[in-house]
Backbone as CSV, one residue per row, in Angstrom:
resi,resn,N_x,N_y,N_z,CA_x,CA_y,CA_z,C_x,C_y,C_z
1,UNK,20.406,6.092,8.390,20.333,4.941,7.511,18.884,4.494,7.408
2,UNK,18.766,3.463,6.570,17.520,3.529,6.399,16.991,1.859,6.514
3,UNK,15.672,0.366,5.902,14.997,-1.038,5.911,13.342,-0.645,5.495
4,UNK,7.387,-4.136,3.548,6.138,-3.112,2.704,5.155,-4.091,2.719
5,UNK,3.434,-4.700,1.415,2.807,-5.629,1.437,1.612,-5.390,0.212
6,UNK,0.689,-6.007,0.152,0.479,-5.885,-1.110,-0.690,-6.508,-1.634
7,UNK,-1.993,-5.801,-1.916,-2.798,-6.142,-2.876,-3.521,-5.259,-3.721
8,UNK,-2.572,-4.888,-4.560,-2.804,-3.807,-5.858,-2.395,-2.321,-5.305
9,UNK,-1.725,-2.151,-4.218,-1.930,-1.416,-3.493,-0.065,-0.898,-2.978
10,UNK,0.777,-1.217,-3.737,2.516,-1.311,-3.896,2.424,-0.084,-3.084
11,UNK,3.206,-0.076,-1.363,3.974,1.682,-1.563,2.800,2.534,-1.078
12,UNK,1.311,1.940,-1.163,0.122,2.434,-0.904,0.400,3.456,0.746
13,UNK,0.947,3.016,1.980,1.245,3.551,2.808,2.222,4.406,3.600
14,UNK,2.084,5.131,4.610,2.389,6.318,4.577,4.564,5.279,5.235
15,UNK,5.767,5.882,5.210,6.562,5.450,5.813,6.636,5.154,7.127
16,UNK,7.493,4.418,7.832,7.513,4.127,8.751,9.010,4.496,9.445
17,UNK,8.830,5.371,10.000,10.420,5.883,10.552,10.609,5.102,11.533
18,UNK,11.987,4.560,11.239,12.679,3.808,12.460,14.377,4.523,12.215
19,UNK,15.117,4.024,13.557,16.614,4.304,13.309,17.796,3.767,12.660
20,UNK,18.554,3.814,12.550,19.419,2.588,11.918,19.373,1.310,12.997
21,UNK,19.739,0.396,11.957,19.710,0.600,10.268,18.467,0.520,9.092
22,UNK,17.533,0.758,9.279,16.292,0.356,8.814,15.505,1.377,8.774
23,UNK,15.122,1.791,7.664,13.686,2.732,7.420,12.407,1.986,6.782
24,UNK,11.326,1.378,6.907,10.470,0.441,6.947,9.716,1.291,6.436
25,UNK,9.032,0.769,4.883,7.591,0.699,4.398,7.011,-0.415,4.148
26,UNK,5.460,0.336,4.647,4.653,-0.850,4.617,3.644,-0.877,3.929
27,UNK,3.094,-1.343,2.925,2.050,-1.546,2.227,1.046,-2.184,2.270
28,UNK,0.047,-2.917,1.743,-0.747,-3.535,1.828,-0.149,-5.094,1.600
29,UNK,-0.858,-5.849,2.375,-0.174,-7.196,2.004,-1.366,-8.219,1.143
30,UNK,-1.048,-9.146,-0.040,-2.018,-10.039,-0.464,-2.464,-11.005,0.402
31,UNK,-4.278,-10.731,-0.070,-4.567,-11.516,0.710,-4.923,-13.097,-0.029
32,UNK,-4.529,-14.226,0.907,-4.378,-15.698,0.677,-5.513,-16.160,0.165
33,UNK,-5.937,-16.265,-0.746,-7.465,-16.527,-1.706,-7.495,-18.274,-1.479
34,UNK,-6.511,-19.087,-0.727,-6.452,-20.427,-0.897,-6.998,-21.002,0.801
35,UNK,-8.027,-20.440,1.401,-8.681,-20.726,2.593,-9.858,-20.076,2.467
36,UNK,-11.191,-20.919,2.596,-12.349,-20.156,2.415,-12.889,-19.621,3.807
37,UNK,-13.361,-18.492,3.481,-13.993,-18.000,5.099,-15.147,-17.069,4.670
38,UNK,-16.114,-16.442,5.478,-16.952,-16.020,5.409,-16.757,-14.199,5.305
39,UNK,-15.271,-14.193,5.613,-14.880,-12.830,5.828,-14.374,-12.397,4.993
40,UNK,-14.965,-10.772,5.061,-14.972,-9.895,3.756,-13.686,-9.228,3.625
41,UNK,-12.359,-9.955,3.532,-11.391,-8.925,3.909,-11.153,-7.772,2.994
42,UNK,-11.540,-7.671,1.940,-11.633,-6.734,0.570,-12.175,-5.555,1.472
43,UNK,-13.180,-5.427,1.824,-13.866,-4.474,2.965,-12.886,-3.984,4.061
44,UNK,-12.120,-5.269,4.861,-11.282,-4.891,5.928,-10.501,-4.081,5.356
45,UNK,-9.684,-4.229,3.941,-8.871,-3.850,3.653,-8.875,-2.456,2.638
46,UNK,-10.203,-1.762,2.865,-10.443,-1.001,2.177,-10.346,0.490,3.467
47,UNK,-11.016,-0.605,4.310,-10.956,0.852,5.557,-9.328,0.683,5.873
48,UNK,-8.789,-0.119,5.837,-7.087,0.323,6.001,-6.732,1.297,4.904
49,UNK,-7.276,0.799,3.506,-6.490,1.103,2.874,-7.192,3.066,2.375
50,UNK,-8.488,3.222,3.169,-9.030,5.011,3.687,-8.248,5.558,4.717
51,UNK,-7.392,4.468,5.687,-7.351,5.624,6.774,-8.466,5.466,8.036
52,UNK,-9.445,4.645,7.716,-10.742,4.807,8.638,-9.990,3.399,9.796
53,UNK,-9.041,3.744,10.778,-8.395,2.844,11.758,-9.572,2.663,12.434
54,UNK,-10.306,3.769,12.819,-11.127,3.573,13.839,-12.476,2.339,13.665
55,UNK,-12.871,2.535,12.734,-13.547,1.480,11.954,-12.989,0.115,11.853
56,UNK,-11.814,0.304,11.271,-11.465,-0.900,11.124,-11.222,-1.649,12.767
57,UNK,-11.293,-0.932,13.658,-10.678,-1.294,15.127,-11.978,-2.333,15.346
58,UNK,-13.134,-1.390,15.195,-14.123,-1.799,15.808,-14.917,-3.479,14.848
59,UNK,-14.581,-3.274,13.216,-14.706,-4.174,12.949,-13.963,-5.760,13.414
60,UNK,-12.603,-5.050,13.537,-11.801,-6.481,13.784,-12.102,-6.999,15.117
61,UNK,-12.765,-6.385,16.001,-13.003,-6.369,17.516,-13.792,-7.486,17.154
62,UNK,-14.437,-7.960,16.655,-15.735,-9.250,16.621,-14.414,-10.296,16.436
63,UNK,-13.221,-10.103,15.640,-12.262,-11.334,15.543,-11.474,-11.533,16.623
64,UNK,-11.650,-10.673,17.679,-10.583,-10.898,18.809,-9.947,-12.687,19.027
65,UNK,-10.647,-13.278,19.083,-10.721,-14.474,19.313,-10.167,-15.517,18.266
66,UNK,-10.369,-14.755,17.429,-10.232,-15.748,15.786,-8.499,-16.016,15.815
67,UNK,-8.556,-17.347,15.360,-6.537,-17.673,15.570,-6.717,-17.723,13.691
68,UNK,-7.488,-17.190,12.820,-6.952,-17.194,11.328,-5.521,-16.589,11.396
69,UNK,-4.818,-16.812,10.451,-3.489,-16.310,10.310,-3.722,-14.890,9.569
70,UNK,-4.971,-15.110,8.680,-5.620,-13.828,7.917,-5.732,-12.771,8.774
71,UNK,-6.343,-12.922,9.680,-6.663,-12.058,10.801,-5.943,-11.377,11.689
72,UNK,-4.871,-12.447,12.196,-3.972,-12.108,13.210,-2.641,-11.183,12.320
73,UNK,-2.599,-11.260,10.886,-1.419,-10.100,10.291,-2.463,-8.768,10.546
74,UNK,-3.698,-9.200,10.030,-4.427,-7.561,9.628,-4.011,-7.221,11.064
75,UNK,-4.634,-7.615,12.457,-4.662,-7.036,13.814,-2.898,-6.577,13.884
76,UNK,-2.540,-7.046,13.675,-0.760,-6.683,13.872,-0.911,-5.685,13.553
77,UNK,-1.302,-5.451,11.564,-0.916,-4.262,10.907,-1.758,-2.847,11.646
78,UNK,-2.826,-3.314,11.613,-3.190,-2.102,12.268,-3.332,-1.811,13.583
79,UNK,-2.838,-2.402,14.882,-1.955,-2.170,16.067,-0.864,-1.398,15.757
80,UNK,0.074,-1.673,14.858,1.271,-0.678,14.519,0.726,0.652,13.999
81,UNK,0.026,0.251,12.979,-0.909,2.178,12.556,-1.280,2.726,14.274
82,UNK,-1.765,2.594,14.695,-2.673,2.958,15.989,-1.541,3.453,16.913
83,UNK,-0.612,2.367,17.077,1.089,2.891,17.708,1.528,3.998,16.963
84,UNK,1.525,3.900,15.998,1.978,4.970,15.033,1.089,6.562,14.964
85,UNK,0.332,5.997,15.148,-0.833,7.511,14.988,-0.919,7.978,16.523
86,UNK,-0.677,7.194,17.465,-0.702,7.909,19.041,0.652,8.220,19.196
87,UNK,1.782,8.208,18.942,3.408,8.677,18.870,3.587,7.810,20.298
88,UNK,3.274,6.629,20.444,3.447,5.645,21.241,4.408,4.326,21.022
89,UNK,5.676,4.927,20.294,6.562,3.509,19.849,7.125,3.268,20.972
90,UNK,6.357,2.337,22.098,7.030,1.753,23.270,7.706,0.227,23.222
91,UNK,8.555,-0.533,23.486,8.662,-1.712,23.650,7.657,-2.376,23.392
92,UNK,6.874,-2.098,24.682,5.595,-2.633,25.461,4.333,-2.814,24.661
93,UNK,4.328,-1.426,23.581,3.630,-1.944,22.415,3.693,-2.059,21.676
94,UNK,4.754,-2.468,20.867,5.222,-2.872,19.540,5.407,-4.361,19.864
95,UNK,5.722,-4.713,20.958,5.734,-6.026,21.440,4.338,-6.588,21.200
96,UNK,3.281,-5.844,21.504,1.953,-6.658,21.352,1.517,-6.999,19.812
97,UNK,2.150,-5.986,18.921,1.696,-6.214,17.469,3.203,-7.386,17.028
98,UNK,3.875,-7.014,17.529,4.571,-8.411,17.103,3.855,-9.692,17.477
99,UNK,3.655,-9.956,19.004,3.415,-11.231,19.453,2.131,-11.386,18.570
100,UNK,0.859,-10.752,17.933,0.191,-11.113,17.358,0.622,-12.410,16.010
101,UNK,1.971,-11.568,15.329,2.672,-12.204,14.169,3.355,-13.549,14.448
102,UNK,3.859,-13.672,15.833,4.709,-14.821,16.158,3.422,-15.637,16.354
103,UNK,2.640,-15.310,17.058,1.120,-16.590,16.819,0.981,-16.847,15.778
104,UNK,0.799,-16.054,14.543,0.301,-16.484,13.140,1.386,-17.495,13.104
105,UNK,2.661,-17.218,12.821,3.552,-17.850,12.560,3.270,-19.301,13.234
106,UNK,3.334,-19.856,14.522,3.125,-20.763,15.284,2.012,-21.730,14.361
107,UNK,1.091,-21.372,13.564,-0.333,-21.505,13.018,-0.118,-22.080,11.823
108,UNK,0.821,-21.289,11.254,0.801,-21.481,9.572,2.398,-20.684,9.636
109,UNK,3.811,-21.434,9.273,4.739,-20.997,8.490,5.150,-21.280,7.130
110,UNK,3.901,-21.129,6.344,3.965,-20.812,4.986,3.033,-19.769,4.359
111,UNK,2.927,-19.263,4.838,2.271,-17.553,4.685,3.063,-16.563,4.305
112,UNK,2.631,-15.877,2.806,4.107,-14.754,3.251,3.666,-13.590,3.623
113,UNK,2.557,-13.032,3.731,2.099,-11.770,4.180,2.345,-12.232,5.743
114,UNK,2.376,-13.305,6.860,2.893,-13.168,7.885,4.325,-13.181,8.264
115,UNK,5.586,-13.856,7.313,6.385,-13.141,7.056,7.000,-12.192,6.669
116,UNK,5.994,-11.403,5.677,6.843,-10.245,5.645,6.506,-9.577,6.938
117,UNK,5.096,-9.376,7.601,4.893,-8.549,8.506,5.788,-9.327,9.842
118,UNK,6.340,-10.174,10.068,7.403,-10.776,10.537,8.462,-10.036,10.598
119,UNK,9.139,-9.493,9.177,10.021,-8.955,8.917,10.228,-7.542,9.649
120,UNK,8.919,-7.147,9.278,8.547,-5.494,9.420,8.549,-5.344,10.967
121,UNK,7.774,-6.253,11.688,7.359,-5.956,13.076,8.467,-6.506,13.926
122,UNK,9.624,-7.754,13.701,10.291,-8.047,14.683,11.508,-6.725,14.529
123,UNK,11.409,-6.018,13.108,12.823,-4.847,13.194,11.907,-3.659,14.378
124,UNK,10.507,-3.451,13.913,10.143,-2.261,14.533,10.245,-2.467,16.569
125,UNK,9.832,-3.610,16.405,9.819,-4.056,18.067,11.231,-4.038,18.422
126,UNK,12.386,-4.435,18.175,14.014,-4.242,18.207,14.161,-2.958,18.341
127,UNK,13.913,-2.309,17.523,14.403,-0.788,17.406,13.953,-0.242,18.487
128,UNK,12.989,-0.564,19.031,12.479,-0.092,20.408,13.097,-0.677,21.740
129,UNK,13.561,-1.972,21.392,14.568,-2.008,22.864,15.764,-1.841,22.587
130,UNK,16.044,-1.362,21.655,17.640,-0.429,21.886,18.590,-0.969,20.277
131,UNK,19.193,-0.402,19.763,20.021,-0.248,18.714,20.885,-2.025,18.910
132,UNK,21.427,-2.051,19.596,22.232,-3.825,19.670,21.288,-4.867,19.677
133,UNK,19.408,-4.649,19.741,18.835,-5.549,19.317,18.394,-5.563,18.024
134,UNK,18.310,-4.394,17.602,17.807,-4.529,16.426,18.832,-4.996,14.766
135,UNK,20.184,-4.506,15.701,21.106,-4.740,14.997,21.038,-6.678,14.910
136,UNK,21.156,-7.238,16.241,20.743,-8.706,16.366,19.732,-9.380,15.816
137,UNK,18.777,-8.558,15.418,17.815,-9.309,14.711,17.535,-9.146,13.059
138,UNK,18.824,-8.445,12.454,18.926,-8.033,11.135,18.914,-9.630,10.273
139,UNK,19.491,-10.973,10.998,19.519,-12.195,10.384,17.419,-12.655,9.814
140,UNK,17.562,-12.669,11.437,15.905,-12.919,11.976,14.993,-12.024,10.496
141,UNK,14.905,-10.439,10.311,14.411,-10.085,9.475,14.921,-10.197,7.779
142,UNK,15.907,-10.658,7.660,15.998,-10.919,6.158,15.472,-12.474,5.933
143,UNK,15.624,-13.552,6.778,14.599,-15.054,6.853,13.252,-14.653,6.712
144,UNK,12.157,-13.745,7.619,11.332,-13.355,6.819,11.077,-12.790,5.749
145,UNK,11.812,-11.868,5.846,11.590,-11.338,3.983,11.600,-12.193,2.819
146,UNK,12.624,-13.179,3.041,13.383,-13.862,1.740,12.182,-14.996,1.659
147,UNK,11.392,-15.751,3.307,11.091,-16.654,2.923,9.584,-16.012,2.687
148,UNK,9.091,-14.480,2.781,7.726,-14.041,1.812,8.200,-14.022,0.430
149,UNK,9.567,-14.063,0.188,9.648,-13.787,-1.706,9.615,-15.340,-2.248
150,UNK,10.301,-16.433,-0.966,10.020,-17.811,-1.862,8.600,-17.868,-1.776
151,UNK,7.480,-17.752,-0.893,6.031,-18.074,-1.314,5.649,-17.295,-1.917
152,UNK,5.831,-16.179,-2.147,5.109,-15.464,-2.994,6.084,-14.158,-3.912
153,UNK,6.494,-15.297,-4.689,7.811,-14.537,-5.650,7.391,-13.044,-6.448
154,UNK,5.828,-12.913,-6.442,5.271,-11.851,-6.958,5.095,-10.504,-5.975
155,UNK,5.424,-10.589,-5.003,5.085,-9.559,-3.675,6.733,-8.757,-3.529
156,UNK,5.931,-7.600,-4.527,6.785,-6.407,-4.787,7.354,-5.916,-3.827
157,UNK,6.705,-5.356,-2.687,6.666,-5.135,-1.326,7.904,-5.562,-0.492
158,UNK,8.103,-7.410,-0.324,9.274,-8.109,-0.269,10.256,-7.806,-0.267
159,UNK,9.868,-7.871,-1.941,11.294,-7.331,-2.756,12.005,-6.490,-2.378
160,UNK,10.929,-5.472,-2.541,11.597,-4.055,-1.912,12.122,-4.238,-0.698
161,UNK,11.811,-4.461,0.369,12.540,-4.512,1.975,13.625,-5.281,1.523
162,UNK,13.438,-6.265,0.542,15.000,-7.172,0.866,15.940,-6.361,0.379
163,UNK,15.788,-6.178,-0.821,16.583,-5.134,-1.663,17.693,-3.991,-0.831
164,UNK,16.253,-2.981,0.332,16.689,-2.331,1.370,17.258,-2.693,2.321
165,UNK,17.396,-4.137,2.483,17.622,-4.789,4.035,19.690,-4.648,3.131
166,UNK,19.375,-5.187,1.654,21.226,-5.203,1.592,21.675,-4.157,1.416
167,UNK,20.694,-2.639,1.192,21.747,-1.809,0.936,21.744,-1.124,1.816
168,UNK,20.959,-0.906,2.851,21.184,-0.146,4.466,22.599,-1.177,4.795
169,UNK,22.501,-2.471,4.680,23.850,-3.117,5.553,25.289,-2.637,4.612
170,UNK,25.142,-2.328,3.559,26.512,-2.035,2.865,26.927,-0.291,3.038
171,UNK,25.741,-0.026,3.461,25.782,1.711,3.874,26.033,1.712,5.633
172,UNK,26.110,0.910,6.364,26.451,0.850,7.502,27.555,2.027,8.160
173,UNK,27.093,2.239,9.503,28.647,3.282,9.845,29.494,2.019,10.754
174,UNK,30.632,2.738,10.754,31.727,1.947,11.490,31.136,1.425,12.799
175,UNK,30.313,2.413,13.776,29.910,1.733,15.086,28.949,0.731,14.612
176,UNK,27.865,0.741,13.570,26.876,-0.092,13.414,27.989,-1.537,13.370
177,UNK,28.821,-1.440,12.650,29.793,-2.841,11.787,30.292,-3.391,12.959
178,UNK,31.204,-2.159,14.068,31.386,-2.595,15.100,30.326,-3.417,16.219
179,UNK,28.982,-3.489,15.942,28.151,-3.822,16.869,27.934,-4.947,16.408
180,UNK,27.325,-5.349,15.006,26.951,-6.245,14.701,28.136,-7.241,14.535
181,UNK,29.352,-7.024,14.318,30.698,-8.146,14.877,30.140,-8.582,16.050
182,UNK,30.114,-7.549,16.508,30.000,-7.912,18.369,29.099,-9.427,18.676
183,UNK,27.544,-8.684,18.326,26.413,-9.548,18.663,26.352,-10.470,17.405
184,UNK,26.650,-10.413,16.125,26.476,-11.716,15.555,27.743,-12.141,15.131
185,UNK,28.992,-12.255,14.919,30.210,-12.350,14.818,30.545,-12.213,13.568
186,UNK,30.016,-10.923,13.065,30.336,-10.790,11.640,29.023,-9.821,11.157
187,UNK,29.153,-9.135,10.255,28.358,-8.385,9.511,27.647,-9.648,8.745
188,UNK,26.520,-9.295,8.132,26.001,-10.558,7.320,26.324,-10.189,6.071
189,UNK,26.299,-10.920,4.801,26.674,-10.424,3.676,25.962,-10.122,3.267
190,UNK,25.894,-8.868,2.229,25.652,-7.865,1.926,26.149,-7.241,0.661
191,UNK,25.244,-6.530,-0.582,25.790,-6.410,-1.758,24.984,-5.312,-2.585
192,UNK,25.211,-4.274,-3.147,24.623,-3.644,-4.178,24.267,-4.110,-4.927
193,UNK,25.186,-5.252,-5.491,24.290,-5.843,-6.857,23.240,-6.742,-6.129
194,UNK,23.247,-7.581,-4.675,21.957,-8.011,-4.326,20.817,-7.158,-4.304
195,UNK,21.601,-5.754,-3.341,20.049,-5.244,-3.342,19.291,-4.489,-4.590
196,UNK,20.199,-4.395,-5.783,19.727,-3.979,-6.729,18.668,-4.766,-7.715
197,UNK,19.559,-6.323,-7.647,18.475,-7.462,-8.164,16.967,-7.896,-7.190
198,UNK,17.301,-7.448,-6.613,16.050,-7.550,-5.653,14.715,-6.157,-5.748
199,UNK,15.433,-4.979,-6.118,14.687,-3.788,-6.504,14.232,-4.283,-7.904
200,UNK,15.125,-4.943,-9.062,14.365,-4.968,-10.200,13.725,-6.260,-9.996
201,UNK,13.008,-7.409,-9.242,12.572,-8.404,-9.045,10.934,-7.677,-8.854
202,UNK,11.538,-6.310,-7.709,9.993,-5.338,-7.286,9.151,-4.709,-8.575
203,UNK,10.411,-4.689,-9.425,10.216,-3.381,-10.562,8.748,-4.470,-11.378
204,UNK,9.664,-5.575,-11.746,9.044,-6.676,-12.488,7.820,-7.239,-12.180
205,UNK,7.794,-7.180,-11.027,6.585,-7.721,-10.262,5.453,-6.876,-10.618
206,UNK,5.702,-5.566,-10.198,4.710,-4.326,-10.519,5.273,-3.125,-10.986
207,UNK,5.636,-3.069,-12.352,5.843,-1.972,-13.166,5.646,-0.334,-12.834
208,UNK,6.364,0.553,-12.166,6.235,1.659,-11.456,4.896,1.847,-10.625
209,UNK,5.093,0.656,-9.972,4.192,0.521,-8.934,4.548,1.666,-7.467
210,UNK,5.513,1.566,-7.362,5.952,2.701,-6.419,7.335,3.397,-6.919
211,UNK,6.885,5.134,-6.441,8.113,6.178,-6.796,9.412,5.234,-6.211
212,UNK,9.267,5.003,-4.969,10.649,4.947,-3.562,11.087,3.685,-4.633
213,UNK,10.792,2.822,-4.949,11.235,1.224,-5.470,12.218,1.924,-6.979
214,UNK,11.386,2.531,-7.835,12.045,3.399,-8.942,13.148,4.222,-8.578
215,UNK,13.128,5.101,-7.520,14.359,5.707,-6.885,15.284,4.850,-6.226
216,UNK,14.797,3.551,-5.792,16.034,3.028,-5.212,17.306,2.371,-6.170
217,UNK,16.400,2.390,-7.168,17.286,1.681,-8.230,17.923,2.546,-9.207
218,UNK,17.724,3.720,-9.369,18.625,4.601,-9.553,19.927,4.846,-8.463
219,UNK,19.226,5.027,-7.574,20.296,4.774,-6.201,21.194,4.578,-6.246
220,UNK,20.925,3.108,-6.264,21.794,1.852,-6.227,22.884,1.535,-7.553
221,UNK,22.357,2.107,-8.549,23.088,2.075,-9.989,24.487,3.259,-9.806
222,UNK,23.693,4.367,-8.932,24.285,5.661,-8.787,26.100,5.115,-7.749
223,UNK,25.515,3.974,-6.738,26.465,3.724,-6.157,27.266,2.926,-6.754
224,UNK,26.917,2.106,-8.029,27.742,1.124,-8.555,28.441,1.875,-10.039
225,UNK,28.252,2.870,-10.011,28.788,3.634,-11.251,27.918,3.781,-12.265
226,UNK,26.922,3.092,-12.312,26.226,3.016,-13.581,25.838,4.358,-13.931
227,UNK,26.164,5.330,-14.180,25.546,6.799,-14.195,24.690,7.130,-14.824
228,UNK,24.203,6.452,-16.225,23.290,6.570,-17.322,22.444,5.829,-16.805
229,UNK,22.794,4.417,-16.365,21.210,4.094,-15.761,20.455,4.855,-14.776
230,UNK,21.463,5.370,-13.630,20.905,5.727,-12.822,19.762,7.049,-12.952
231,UNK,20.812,8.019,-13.754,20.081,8.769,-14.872,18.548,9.016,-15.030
232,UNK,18.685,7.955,-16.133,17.130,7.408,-16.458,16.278,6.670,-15.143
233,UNK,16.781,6.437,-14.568,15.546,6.046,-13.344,15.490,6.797,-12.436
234,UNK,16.348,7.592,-12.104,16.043,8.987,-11.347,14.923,10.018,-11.799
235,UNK,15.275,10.185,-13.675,14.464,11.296,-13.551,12.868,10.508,-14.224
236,UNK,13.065,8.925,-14.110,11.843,8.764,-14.504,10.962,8.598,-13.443
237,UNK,11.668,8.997,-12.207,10.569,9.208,-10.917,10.160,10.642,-10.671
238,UNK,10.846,11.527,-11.366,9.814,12.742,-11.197,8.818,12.850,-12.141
239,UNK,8.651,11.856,-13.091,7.355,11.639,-13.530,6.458,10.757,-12.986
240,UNK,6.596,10.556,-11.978,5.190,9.484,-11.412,4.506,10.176,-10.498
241,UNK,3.220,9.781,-10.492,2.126,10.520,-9.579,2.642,10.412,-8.276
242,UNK,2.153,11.704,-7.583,2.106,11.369,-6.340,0.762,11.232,-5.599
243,UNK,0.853,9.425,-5.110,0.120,8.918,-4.694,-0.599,9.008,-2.975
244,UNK,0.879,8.791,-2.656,0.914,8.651,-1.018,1.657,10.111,-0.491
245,UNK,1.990,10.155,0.934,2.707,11.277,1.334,4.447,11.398,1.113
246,UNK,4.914,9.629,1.306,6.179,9.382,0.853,6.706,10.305,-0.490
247,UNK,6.067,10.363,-1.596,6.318,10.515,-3.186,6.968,11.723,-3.287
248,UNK,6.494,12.488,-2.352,7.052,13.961,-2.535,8.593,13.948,-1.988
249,UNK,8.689,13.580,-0.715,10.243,13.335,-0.065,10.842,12.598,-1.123
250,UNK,10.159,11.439,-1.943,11.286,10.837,-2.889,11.385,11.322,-4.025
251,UNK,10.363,12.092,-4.782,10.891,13.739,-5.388,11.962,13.984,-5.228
252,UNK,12.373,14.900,-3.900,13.382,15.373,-3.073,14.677,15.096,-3.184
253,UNK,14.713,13.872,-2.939,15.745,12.724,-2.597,15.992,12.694,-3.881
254,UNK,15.540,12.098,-5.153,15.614,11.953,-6.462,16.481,13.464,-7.408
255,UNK,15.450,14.583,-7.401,16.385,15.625,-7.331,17.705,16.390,-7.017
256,UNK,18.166,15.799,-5.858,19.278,16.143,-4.788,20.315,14.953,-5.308
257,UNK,19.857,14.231,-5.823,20.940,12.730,-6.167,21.295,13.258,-8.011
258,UNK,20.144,13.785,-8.278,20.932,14.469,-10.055,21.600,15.540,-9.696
259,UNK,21.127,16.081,-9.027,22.233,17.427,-8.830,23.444,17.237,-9.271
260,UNK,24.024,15.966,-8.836,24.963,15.794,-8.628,26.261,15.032,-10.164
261,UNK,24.963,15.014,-10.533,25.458,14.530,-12.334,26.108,16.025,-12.746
C-alpha cells in the first residue's frame, strides 16, 4: 500500500519508501516570504534542490542554533535525505528529524510547510517503530496535511498526500482495518471521491506539475468506474517529461493500469 512540498518545484524529489499504509513523496516546500531575515533560502534551496546534501549540511551547520521555523523544516528535510541516503531508517533517527518539526511547531502553528513536513515525518518516524504506530498516527498525519491545505490552499504537494492519505485508507487490507479498530476504535473515514477531489485541488494548483498526481487521478477514476476519464489521464501521463527518477515507475504503473481497458 502506499501515503510532498513546494516551491516551483511539485514532485521535484526522489520517493520515499515506507510500508503500509503510506508511500510518501516529498517535494520542495514554499518558502514563507511573510518574515524578513537575512537568509538566502533560494540558495539553501537550490543545493537541496542539486542533490549537493553535503553542502547544504555544512551550510545549515552555522544555523544549528537558530529556533526560525524556516530553518528548523529545511534541517528536518534534509536529516531525512541524509537518513535516506545512508539506508539508516532507525527509530532513533527519524526521531531526530521529527523532533526538529515538533519544535517548529511549538514556535509557530500556522506554518504549512511545517505541517506538511509534520505530516511526512511523524508517518516516517511511526513506520519505524512498528506498523500499530504508524497505523495510530494516521489521525495525527491527515491534521497536518489538511491544516497545510487550510494555510496554504495553493500547496499542490498537500493536496497530493491528502488525496493519498484517503485512498491508501480505502485500499486497506483486512489486518490493517483490523489494527486500526484496535488502536483508534474505528477506521477513520475515508473516500475515493475525497481522495480524488483532493488530487484535482493538486491538479489546479499546478497544472501537470507532477506525472504521480496525473496518474493518481486516473487511478482513482479507474476505481470509481469512470473509465473514459480515467482513460484520458492515464495516457496523458505518458506524455509528460520525465523529470525526477519517480516518472519512469509511474510510466509503468500508468501502462499496466491501461492494459487493462
Amino acid at each position: 500500500a502506499v501515503v510532498s512540498t513546494q516551491s516551483g518545484h511539485y514532485g521535484r524529489d526522489r520517493p520515499i519508501y515506507l510500508t503500509a499504509p503510506f508511500l510518501t513523496y516529498v517535494a520542495f516546500a514554499k518558502v514563507r516570504s511573510d518574515t524578513k531575515s537575512d537568509v538566502d533560502f533560494d540558495y539553501l534551496d537550490s543545493l537541496y534542490n542539486s542533490n549537493r546534501f553535503e553542502e547544504l549540511e555544512r551550510a545549515l551547520e552555522a544555523y544549528r542554533e537558530s529556533r526560525d521555523v524556516r530553518m528548523l523544516w529545511r534541517r528536518a528535510r534534509l536529516r531525512w535525505e541524509l537518513i535516506k541516503k545512508s539506508g539508516k531508517k532507525t527509530a532513533e533517527n527519524t526521531g531526530e528529524a521529527y523532533a526538529l518539526v515538533k519544535e517548529a511547531l511549538e514556535i509557530d502553528d500556522n506554518n504549512s510547510d511545517v505541517h506538511r513536513w509534520a505530516g511526512i515525518l511523524s508517518n516516517a518516524h511511526n513506520e519505524q517503530v512498528g506498523l500499530s504506530a504508524q497505523i495510530g498516527n494516521l489521525l495525527t498525519m491527515k491534521y497536518h496535511l489538511t491544516r497545510a491545505t487550510e494555510l496554504n490552499p495553493h500547496d499542490a504537494t498537500a493536496w497530493t498526500l491528502l488525496g493519498i492519505w484517503h485512498y491508501e485508507l480505502k485500499e486497506m487490507s483486512w489486518y490493517q482495518i483490523k489494527l486500526a479498530n484496535t488502536f483508534l476504535g474505528k477506521v477513520p473515514d475515508a473516500s475515493y471521491e475525497e481522495a480524488l477531489e483532493c488530487f484535482m485541488k493538486a491538479e489546479q494548483s499546478n497544472p501537470k506539475g507532477w506525472n504521480r498526481n496525473v496518474f493518481l487521478i486516473g487511478k482513482v477514476n479507474f476505481r470509481l468506474g469512470n473509465m473514459e476519464l480515467a482513460r484520458t489521464y492515464l495516457e496523458e501521463v505518458l506524455t509528460m517529461k520525465h523529470t525526477i527518477e519517480d516518472d519512469a515507475e509511474v510510466d509503468s504503473e500508468a501502462r499496466k493500469l491501461l492494459s487493462k481497458f
